[in-house]
N, C-alpha and C positions, 0 to 999 in steps of 0.2 A: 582641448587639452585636459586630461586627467589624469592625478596622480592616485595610484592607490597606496594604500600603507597598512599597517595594523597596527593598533593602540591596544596594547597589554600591561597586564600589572599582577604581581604577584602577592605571596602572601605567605610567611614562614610560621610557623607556631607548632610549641608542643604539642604533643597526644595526650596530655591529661588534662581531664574540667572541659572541654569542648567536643560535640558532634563531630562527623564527617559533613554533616547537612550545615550545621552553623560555620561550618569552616569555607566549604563552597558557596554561602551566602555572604560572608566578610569579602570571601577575593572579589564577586560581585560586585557589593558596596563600592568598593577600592575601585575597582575598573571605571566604575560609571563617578566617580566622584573627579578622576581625571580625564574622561573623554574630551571634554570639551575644549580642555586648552591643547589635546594631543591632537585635535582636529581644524584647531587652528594654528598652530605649528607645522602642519602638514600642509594647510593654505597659506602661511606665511612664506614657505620652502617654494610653493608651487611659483606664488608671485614673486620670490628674490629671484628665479630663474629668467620669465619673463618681462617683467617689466622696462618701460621705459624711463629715463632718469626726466622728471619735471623739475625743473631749476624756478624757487620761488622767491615772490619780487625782496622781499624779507623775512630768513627761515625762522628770524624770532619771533615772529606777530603768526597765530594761530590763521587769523582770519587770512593772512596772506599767500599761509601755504597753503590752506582747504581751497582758499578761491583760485590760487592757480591748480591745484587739481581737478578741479570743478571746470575752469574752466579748461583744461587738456583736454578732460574726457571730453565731454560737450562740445566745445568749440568745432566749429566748419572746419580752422585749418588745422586742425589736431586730430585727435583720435575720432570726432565726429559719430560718437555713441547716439544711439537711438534711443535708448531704454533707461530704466536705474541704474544708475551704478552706485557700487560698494567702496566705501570708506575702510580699511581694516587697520586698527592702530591698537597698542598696549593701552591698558588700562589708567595711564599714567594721562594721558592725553584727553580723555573725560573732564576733567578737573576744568584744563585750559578753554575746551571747546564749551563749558556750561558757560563760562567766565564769559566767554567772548557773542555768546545766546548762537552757536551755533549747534545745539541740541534740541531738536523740537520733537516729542513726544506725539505719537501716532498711534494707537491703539498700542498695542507691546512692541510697535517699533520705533528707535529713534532714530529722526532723517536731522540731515540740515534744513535751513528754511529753504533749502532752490531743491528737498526733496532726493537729494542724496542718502541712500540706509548708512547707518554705522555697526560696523562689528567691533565691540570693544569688549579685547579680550586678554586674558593672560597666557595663550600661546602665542600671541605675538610678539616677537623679541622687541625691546626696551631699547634700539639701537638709534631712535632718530628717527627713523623712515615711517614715512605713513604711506600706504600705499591705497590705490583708487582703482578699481576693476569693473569690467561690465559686468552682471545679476551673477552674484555665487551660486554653487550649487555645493550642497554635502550629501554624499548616498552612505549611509551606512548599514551593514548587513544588519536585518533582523534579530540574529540569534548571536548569543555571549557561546564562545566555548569556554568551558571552562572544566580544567581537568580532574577529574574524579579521586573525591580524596585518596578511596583505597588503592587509587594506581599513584599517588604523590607520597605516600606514605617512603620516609628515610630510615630505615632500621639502624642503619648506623649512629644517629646522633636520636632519636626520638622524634623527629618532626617532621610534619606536615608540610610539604611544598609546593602549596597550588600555584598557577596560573590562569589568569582568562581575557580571553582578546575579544576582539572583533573586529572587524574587517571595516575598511571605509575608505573610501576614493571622493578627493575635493577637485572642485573645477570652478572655471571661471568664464564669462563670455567674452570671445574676441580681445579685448585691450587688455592692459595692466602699464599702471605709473607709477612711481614712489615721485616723494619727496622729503628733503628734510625738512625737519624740526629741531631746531634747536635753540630752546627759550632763555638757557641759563648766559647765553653769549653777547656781546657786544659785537652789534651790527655795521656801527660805526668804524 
């Protein structure tokens, strides 16, 4: 399963005091300053399609929702993954997971301690759901296009209207779980 998409960003600006070359270097900037959460927003989409609902044993306790993910993927009677799987949660959920020493540092990756990767990101919407996938993959095209100032040029108003994309399709292996999280609730 892969989805493709294209993550672009523009860039309006007068014609005076700036290049055509500085102007297609800024929509640059721009593009690559958002890629990252537009590529996991794109995997986040991939995995709300996919995934299976993990029901955990209490969605306030961090440690209970990762281990029932942990244990879905993994587990004999479950998804019965072979490989690493992938953690993908908003940024918000770091915090909880340091708290609870389910963060352990690997060279520039962080796993849980049973070896789980985590993607902690801000394309991932904020809604609750942590979701658990076999090994990610992101292909993104080589090259920025980005449109040539002198064909962005608006005679009508004086400005500059770049654009520049690039092309990227995420995928995942075999499974996808979500579960909640939600720490601010009474369990009880």
């Amino acid at each position: 399963l892969a989805a493709p998409f294209l993550a672009r960003s523009t860039y309006v600006c007068g014609s005076v005091g700036t290049s055509p070359a500085q102007l297609e270097a800024k929509v640059r900037r721009r593009l690559a300053n958002g890629e990252q959460n537009v590529a996991e927003a794109g995997m986040a989409l991939t995995l709300f399609a996919a995934a299976d609902e993990v029901v955990a044993g209490d969605p306030t306790s961090i440690r209970s929702v990762i281990g029932g993910l942990e244990q879905w993927l993994y587990g004999i009677d479950t998804a019965s993954y072979g490989h690493v799987g992938v953690l993908h949660a908003p940024p918000r959920v770091e915090a909880y997971a340091a708290d609870a020493g389910l963060l352990v540092k690997n060279g520039a990756v962080w796993q849980t301690p049973m070896g789980t990767v985590w993607s902690l990101g801000g394309g991932y919407p904020d809604n609750g759901r942590i979701y658990i996938s076999g090994t990610a993959a992101v292909w993104r095209a080589p090259e920025i296009n980005v449109t040539p100032a002198a064909q962005a040029f608006d005679r009508s108003n004086n400005n500059y209207r770049l654009t520049a994309d690039r092309h990227y399709a995420v995928s995942f292996d075999c499974v996808a779980g979500h579960a909640f999280f939600a720490p601010d609730i009474d369990a009880s």
